[in-house]
C-alpha positions in Angstrom: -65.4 -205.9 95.4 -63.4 -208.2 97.6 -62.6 -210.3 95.0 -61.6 -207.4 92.5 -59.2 -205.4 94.8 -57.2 -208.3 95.8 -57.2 -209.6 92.4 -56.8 -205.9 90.7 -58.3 -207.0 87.6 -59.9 -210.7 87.1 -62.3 -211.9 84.2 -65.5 -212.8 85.1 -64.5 -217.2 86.1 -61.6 -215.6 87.7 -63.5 -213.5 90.3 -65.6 -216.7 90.9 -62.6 -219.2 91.1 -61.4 -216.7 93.8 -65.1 -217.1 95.6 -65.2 -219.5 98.6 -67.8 -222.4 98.3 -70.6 -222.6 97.9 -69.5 -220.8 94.5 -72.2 -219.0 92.5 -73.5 -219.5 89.3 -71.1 -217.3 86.9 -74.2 -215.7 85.3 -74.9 -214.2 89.3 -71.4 -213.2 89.3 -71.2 -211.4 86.1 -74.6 -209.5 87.3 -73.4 -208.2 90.3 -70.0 -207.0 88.7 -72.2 -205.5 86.2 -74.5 -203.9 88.8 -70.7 -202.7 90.6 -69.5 -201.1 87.4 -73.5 -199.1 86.9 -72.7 -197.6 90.1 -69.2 -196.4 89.4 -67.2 -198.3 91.6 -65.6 -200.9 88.6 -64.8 -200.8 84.9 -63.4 -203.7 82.1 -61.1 -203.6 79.6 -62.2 -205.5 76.7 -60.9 -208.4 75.0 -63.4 -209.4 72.0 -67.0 -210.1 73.8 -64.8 -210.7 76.7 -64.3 -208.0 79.6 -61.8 -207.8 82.1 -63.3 -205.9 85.0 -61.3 -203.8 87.7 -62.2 -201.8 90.5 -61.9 -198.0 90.1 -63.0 -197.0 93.7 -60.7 -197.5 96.8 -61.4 -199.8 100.1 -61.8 -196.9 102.2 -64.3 -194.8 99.6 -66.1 -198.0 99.1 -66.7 -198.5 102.6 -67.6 -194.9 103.1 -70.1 -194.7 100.5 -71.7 -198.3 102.1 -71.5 -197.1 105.5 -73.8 -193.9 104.8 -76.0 -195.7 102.6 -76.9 -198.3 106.0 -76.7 -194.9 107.7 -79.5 -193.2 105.5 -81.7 -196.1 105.5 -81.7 -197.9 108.8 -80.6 -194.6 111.3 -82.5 -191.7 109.7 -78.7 -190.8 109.0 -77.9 -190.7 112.8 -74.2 -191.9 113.4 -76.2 -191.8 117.4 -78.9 -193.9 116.3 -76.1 -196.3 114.5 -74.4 -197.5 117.6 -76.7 -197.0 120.0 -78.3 -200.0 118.0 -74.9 -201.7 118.5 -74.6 -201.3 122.0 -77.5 -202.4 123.0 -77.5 -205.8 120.2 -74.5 -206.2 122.7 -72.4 -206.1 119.2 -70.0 -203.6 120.3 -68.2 -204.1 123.5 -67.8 -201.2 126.4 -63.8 -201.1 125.2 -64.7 -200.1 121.9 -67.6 -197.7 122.7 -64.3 -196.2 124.8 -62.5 -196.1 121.8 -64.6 -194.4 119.9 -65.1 -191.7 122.9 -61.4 -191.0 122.8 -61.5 -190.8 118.8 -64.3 -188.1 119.2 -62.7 -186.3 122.2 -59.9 -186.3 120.1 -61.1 -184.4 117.2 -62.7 -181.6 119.7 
């Protein structure tokens, strides 16, 4: 999805030219964008037996709809559960749990 938004709209070698190295196999590629556009989050244009693919989802509703699909299966849907995990995997520093503190104090 990366790939697709900064690109806007890339043919299948395209998205993989824009792939670091190790680059997969084109075949894995055109899966996965195939498996993106099932889902609802890209479409194509097409040019012959040739598609053009781009993303019809944003970033931030992307994100959203990854973020409570880790929710739902790894923390029973509990945002608590979530980064209570992170603090103590020592992946989330005390300056950020603060952060967040002041972001929920400020929505009370």
């Amino acid at each position: 999805m990366q790939v697709l938004w900064d690109l806007e709209k890339a043919f299948v070698k395209e998205i993989v030219a824009a792939l670091p190295d190790p680059k997969p196999h084109q075949n894995s590629v055109a899966t996965m964008v195939r498996i993106l556009q099932d889902k609802g989050f890209v479409s194509h244009t097409a040019f012959g037996r040739t598609h053009q693919f781009y993303p019809i989802i944003t970033r931030e509703a992307y994100q959203e709809t990854a973020v409570e699909d880790v929710l739902g299966k790894y923390f029973d849907s509990s945002y608590s559960k979530m980064v209570t995990y992170f603090a103590e995997k020592e992946n989330i520093s005390k300056g950020e749990l603060e952060d967040i503190l002041k972001l929920i104090k400020g929505k009370e």
